[in-house]
C-alpha positions in Angstrom: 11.2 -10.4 -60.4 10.3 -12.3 -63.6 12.7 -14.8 -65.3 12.0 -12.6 -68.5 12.2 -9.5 -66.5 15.8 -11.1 -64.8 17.2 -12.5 -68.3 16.6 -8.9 -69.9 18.4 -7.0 -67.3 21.0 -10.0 -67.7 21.5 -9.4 -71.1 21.9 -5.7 -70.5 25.0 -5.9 -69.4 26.8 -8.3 -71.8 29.0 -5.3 -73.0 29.8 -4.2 -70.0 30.6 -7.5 -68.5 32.7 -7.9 -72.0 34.7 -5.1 -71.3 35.3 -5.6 -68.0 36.4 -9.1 -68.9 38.4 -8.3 -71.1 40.3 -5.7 -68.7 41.1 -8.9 -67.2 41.9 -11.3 -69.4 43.5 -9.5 -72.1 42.3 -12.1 -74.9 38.7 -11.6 -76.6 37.9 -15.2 -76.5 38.9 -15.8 -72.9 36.9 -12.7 -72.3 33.5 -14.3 -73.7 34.1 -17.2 -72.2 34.4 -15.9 -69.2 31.0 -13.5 -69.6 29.3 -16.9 -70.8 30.5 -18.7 -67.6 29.4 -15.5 -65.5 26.0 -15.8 -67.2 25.7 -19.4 -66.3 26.3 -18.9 -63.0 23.9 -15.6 -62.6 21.3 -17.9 -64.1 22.2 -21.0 -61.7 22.6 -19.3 -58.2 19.4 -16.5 -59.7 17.9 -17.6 -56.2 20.4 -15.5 -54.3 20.1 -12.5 -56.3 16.9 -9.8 -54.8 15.3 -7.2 -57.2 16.4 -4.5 -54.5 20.3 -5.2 -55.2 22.2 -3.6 -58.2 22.4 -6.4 -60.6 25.5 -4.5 -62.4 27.9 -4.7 -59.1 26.2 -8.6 -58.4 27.4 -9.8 -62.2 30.8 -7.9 -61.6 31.5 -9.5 -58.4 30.7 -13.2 -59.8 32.7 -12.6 -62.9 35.9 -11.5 -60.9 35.6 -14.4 -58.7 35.1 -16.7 -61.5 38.5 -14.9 -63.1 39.9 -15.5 -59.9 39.2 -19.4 -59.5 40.3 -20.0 -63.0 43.8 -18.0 -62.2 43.7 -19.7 -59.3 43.5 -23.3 -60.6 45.7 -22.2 -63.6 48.5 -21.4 -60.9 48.5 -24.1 -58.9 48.6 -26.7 -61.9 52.0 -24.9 -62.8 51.6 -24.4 -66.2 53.0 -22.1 -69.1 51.2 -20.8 -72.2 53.2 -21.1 -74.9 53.1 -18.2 -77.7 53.4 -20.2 -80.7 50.6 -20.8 -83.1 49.8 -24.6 -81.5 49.9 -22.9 -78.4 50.9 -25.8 -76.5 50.6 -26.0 -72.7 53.9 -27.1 -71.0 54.2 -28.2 -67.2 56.5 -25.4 -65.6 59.8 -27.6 -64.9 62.4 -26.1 -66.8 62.7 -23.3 -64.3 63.3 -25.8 -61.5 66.9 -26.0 -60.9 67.5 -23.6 -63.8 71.5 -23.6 -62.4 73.1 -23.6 -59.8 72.3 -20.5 -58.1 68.5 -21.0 -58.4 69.1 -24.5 -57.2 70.4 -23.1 -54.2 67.5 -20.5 -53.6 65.2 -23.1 -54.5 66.8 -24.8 -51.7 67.0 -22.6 -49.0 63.3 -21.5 -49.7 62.2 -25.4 -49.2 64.2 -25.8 -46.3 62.4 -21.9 -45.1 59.2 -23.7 -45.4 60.2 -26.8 -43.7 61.3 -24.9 -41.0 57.8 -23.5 -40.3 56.1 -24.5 -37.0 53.3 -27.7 -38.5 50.4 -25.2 -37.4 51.7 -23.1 -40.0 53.4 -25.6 -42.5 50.8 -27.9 -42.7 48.0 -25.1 -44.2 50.8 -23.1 -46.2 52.2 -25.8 -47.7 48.5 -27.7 -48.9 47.0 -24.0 -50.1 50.8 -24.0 -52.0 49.8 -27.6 -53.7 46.4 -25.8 -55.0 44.1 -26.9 -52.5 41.1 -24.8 -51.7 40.5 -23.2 -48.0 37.2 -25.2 -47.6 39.4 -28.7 -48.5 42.4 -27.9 -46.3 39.8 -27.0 -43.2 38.3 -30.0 -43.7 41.8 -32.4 -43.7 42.9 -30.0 -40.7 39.9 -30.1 -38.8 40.0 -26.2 -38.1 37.7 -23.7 -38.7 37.8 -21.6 -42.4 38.9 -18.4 -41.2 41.7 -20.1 -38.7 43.3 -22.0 -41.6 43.6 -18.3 -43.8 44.8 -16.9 -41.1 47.7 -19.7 -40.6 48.3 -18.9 -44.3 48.3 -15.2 -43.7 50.9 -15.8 -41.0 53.1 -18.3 -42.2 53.1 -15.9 -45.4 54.8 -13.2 -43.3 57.3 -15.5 -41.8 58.4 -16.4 -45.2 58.9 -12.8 -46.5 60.5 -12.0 -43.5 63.0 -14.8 -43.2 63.4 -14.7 -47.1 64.5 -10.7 -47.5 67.6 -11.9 -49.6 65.0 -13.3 -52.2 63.0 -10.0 -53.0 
């Protein structure tokens, strides 16, 4: 396939890709920003994309993973949007320790976590501090898939020893 020929069928599905951004994001200018970012990479990684794939499902894929990573990295940086027309971004600490009964859930869900067999701990807590899979495999030395699965895992101890909390 052409670059022209690839940049057409690109463009094609701006609207759709708009939409569907939007469906996500729930702000129009979030929503083109994320349709430009999908369009960058679509252009970058255009190597991995063959004529005989459906373009429409390939664009959709990369623009929810890109929704994804920013949620993500938004999430782990612990941050809250504030409404106002500045719309200044605060760090999240005024939840911490709110009073005294959230200091003591707060508490007992540190000392949950501690408790956690290092296998387990180690991954969970790293993945918690907004490292990526890739980055805790490496400082692990375990394979990908054995570090989400320690995740998965220490995941389901947590809910389970943490019923009181739901």
């Amino acid at each position: 396939m052409s670059t022209q020929d690839f940049n057409t069928r690109l463009l094609s599905m701006e609207s759709s890709l708009g939409y569907f951004a939007l469906s996500l994001t729930r702000d129009s200018e979030n929503a083109k920003d994320l349709v430009q970012e999908t369009f960058l990479k679509a252009i970058q990684y255009r190597d991995k994309y063959t004529s005989d794939n459906n373009i429409k499902a390939w664009l959709f894929t990369i623009l929810r993973n890109t929704y994804l990573n920013q949620v993500t990295r938004l999430s782990s940086k612990n941050t809250i949007n504030d409404e106002s027309e500045d719309e200044y971004i605060l760090k999240n600490t005024m939840f911490e320790n709110q009073n005294a009964e959230t200091g003591i859930n707060t508490s007992d869900i540190k000392n949950t976590i501690s408790d956690l067999e290092d296998e387990y701990r180690i991954p969970f807590q790293m993945f918690v501090d907004g490292y990526k899979y890739k980055e805790i495999a490496e400082h692990t030395n375990l394979p990908i898939g054995t570090v989400k699965s320690r995740i998965f895992f220490a995941r389901r101890i947590l809910m389970e020893n943490l019923q009181d909390f739901k």
